[in-house]
C-alpha positions in Angstrom: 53.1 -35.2 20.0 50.7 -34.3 22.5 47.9 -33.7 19.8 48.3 -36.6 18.0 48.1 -38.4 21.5 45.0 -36.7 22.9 43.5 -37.1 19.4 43.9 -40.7 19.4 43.0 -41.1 22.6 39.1 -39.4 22.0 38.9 -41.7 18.9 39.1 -44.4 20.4 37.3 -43.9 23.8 34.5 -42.8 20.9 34.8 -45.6 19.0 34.3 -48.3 22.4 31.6 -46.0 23.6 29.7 -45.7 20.4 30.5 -49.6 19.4 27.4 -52.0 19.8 28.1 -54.1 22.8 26.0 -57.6 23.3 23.8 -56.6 26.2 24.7 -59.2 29.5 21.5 -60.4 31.6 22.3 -57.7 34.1 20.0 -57.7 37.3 19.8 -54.1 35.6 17.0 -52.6 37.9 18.7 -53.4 41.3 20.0 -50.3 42.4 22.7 -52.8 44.7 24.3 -53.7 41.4 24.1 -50.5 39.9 25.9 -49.0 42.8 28.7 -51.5 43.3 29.5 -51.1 39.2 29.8 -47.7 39.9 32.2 -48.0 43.0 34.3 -50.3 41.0 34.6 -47.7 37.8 35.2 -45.2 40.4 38.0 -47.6 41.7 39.5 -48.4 37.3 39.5 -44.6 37.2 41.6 -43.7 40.0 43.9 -46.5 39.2 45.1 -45.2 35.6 44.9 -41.8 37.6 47.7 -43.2 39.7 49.3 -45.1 36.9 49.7 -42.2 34.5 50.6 -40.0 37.5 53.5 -42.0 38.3 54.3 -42.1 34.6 54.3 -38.2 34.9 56.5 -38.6 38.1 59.1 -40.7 36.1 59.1 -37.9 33.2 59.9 -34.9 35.9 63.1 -37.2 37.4 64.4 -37.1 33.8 63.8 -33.5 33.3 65.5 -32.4 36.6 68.5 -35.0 36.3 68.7 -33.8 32.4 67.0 -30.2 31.7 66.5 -29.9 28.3 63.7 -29.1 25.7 63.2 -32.5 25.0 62.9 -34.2 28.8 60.8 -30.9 29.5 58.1 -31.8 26.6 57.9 -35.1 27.5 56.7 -34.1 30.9 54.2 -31.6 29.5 52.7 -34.1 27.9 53.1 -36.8 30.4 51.3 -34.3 32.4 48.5 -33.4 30.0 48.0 -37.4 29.5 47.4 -37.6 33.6 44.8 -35.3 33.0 43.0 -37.8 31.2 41.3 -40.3 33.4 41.3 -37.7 36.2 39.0 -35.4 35.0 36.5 -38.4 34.0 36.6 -39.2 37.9 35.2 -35.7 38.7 32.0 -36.8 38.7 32.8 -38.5 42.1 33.4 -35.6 43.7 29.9 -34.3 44.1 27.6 -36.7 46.4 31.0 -37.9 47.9 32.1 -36.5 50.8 35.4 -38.1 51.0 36.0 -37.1 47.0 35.1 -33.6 47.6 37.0 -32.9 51.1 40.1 -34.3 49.6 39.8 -33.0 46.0 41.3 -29.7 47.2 44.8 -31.5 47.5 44.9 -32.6 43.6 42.9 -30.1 41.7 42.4 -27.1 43.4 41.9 -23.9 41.0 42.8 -21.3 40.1 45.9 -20.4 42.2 47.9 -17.5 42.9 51.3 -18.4 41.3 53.1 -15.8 42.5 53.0 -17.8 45.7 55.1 -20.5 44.0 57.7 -18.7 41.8 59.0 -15.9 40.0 56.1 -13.8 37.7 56.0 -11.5 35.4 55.8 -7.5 36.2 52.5 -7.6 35.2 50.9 -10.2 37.9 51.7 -6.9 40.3 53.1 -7.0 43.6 49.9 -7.3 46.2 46.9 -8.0 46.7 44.7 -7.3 50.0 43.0 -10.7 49.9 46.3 -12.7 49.6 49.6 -11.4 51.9 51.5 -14.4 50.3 50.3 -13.0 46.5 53.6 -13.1 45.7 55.6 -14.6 48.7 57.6 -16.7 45.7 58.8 -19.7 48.2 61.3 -21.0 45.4 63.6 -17.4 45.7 62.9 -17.5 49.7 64.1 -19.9 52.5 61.6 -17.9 55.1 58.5 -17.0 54.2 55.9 -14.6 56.5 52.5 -16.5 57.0 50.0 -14.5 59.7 52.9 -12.7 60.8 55.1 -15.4 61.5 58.7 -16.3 59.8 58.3 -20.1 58.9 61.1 -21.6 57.6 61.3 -22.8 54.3 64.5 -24.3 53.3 63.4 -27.3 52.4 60.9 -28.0 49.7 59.4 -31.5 50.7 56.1 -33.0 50.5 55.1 -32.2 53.8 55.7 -28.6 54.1 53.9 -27.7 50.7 51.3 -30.4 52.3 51.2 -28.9 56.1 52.3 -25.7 56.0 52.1 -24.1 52.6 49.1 -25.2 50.9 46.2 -22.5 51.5 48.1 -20.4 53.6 46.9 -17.8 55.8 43.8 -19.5 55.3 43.7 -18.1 51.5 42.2 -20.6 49.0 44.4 -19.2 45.9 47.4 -20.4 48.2 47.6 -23.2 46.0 50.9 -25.1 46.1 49.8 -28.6 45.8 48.3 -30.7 42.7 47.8 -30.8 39.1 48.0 -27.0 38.9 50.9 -26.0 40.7 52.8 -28.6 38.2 51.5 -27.3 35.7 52.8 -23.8 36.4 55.7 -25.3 37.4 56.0 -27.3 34.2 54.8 -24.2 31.4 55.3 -21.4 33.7 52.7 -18.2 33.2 50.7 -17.7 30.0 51.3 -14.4 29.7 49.1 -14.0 26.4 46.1 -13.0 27.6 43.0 -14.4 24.9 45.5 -14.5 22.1 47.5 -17.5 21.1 50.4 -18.8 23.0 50.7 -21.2 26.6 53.4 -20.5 29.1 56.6 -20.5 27.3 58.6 -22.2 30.9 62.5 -22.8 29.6 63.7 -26.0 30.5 67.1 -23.9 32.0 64.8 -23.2 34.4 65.7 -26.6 36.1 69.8 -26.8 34.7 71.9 -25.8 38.1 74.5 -25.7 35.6 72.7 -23.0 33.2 69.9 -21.3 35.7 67.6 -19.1 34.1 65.3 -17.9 36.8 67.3 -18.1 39.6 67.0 -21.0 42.1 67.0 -24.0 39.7 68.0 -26.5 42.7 65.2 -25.4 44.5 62.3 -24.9 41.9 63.3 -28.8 40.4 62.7 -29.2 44.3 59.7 -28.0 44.8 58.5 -29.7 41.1 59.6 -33.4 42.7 58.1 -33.1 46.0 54.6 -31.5 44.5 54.7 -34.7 41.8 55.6 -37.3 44.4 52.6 -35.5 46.6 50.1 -36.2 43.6 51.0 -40.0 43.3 50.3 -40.0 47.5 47.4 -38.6 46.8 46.0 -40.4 44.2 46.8 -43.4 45.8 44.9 -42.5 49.3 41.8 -42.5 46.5 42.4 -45.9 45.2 42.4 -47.1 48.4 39.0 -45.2 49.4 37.1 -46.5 46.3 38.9 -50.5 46.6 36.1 -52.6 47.9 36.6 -52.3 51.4 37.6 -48.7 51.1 35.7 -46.4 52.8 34.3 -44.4 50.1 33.0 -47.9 48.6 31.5 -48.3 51.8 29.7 -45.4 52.2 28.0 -45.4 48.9 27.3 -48.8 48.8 25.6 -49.0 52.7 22.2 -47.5 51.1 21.8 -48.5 47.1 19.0 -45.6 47.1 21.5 -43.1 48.5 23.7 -44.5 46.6 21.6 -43.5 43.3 21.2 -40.1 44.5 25.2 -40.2 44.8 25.3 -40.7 41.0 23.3 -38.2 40.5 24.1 -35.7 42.5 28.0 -35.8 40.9 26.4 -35.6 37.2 24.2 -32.7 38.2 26.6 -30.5 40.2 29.4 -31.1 37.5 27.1 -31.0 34.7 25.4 -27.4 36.0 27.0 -25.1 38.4 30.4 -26.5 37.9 31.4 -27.6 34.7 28.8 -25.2 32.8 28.6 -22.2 35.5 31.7 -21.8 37.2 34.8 -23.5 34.6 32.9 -22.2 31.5 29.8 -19.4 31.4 32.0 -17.2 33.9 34.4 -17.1 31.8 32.6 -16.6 28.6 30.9 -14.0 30.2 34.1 -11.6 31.6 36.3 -12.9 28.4 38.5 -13.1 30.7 41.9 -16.0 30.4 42.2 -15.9 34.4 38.9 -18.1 33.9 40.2 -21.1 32.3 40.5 -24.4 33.8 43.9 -25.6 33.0 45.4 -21.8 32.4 49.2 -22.7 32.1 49.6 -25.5 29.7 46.2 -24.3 27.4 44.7 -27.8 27.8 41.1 -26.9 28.8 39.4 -27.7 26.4 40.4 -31.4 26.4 39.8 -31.0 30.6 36.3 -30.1 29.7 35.6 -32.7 27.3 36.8 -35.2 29.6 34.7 -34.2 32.7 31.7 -34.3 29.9 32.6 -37.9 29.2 32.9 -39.0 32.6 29.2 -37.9 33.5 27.9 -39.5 30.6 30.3 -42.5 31.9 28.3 -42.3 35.3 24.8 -42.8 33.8 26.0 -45.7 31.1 28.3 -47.3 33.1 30.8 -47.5 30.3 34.5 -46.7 31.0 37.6 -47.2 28.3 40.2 -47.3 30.2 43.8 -45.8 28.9 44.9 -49.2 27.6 41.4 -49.9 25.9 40.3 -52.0 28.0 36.4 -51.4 28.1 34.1 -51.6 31.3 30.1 -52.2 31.4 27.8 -53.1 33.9 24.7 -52.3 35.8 23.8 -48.7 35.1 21.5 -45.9 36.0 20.7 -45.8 32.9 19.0 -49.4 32.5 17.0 -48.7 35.6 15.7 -45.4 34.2 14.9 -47.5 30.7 12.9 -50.1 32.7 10.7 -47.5 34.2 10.4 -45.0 31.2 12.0 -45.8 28.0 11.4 -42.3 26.5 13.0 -40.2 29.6 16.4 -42.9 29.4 16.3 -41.7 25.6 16.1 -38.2 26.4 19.1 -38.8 28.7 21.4 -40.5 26.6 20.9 -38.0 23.6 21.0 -34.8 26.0 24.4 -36.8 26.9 25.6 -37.5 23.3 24.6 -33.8 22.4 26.7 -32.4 25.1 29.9 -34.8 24.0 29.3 -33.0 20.4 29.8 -30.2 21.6 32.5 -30.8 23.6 34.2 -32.7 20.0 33.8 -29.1 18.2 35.4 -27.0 20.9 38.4 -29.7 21.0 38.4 -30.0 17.5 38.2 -26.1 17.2 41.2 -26.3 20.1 43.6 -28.4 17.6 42.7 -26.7 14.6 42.5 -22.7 14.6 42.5 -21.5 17.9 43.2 -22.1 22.1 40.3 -22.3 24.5 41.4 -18.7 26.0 41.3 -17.5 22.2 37.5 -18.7 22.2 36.4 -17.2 24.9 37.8 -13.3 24.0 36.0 -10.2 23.3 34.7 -9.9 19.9 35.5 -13.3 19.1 31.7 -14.5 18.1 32.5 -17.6 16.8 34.6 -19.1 19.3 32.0 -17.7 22.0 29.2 -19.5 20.1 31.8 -22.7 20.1 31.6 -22.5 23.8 28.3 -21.5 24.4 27.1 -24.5 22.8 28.8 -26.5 25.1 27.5 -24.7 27.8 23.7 -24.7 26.7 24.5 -28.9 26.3 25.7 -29.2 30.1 22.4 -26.8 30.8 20.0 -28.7 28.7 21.2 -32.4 30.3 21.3 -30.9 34.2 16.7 -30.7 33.1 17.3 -34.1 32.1 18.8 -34.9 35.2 16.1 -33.2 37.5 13.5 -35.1 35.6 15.2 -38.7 36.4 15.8 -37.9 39.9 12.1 -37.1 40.3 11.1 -40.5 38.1 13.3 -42.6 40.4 11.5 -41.0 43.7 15.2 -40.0 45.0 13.4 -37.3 46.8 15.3 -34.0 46.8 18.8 -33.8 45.6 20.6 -30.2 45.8 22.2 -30.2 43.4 25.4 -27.5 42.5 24.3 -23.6 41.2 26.4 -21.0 40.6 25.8 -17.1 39.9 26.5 -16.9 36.2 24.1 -19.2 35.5 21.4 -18.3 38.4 22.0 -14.9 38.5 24.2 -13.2 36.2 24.1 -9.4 37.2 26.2 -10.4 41.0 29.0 -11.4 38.9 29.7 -8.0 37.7 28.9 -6.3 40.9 
């Protein structure tokens, strides 16, 4: 069910993208146009964010009022179908302040589940960067954070919000977001780089039949960290409506609005889509690495961060319902100015999306991303590498329009396994 959806999902956001379109008499070089298509893609993609996360919010009521294996698969994949037009909104969050100060909230990564639940012997019992490494709130009503009891009988939006969420000033304190759901919703993969997710029963939720311990609680905790994600989400639809203040912002100066743009496709595109969710990885073989760990969907969460930067520079969206959006892009303004370097762009993009295809199609057809990146595995490393040298090879590209368009200097993302590999094994 949830291959057959994701599969027919790329076709068809392939098939609009790749479709001739009629070309519109765009005021195509005005970067005021090109900016305020962009604010309102950025405002269609948060919306079927919201959407499908309030469709994922609907799925976890039915699994906690009915626990079974069927309500528990349909919120796995109404999960892994939220994931969707999220990730193509990633591109946002770099040259966005307001994105990337708030992105924390919905997508932070990796986390420390033991914070959460119950985990397996194996996760250990400490750490000396984390005192709440395995403080598993869902078994205790008090919890210890700086050396302070805090009360935690009830699971509600605002103390996973306020009080739990990076704890004790510890990143890996995740507890809100698309990740702790996930763990909530699969529970630990606990197979390393060979095959398997996180095998999560759904008696884990059934009061009546508790496996786990604490049902009442965890289906707490699991409703309150939902109902958080659909707040969230909908504090970003309001930032990117047009009078939102993210719309404002970017739309106040059109030229700093172009180095937005660009600034979100390079830092995704290099230090953290390529260096720090993939080449780290790659390069310690290591599962801990992987993007959406729980539920084994990161391949499809790379691909669709891939197609929202190419989305960025087009200005082509295909929204979950099929609906298609154009308008002004970067990409006609780079066209009018140097036709050969808005080729280069577009095929470094449409190289990169290959790429990405193969590892998804790779994903659905012999092995998991984690499997990929093992030891010894020298085909599913090349399978990712290629993706990888794609990301690398359009970030040049990227450089090379910022300097055409006279942007000045735009910093854009880096990250150690790319820059300088040796500091990640010291």
């Amino acid at each position: 069910m949830t291959t057959s959806f994701l599969r027919s999902t790329a076709l068809a956001l392939l098939a609009a993208i790749a479709a001739p379109a009629a070309q519109p008499a765009f005021a195509a070089t005005e970067p005021g146009a090109i900016v305020a298509h962009y604010v309102e893609v950025a405002h269609a993609k948060f919306t079927d964010s919201l959407a499908a996360a309030k469709e994922l919010a609907v799925a976890v009521d039915q699994l906690i009022a009915d626990p079974n294996d069927e309500t528990l698969t349909a919120a796995r994949t109404a999960w892994i179908k939220a994931r969707v037009p999220y990730q193509q909104t990633e591109v946002y969050r770099f040259g966005n302040a307001v994105v990337d100060e708030w992105e924390g909230k919905v997508n932070a990564w990796p986390l420390d589940e033991g914070l959460i639940d119950y985990v397996d012997a194996s996760y250990g019992s400490e750490s000396e960067e984390n005192a709440l490494f395995v403080a598993n709130v869902i078994a205790n009503p008090t919890i210890r954070i700086d050396g302070k009891e805090v009360d935690a009988t009830k699971l509600t939006p605002e103390f996973l919000a306020g009080t739990l969420q990076e704890a004790g000033g510890v990143e890996a304190n995740v507890a809100t977001g698309y990740h702790a759901i996930e763990f909530l919703l699969w529970g630990q993969d606990l197979n390393g780089t060979g095959p398997g997710a996180g095998k999560r029963p759904a008696t884990d939720f059934d009061t009546k039949n508790c496996t786990g311990g604490n049902c009442e609680r965890r289906a707490a905790y699991l409703k309150a960290a939902t109902g958080l994600l659909v707040a969230d989400l909908g504090e970003m639809v309001a930032q990117w409506a047009p009078q939102g203040g993210a719309a404002k912002t970017v739309s106040a100066d059109p030229k700093a609005g172009l180095s937005a743009i660009l600034t979100g496709m390079g830092s995704l595109s290099y230090g953290e889509l390529a260096g720090e969710r993939m080449k780290l990885g790659l390069m310690l073989h290591d599962s801990e690495e992987e993007h959406d760990c729980f539920s084994d969907n990161t391949h499809n969460s790379h691909y669709y961060d891939a197609v929202g930067i190419r989305s960025a520079y087009t200005g082509e969206y295909v929204r979950p319902n099929g609906t298609r959006l154009t308008g002004p892009s970067l990409s006609e303004l780079v066209a009018a100015k140097d036709a050969a370097l808005d080729a280069e762009m577009k095929a470094k993009l449409d190289t990169t999306i290959a790429a990405m295809q193969a590892m998804v199609k790779r994903a659905e057809t012999v092995e998991a991303y984690d499997q990929m990146i093992g030891e010894g595995n020298a085909e599913g490393n090349a399978t990712v590498q290629a993706a990888i040298d794609g990301l690398v090879a359009q970030s040049k590209t990227i450089e090379r329009v910022i300097s055409a368009l006279d942007l000045g200097t735009i910093e854009l993302e880096g990250s150690d396994s790319l820059d300088n590999p040796n500091a990640v094994f010291q």
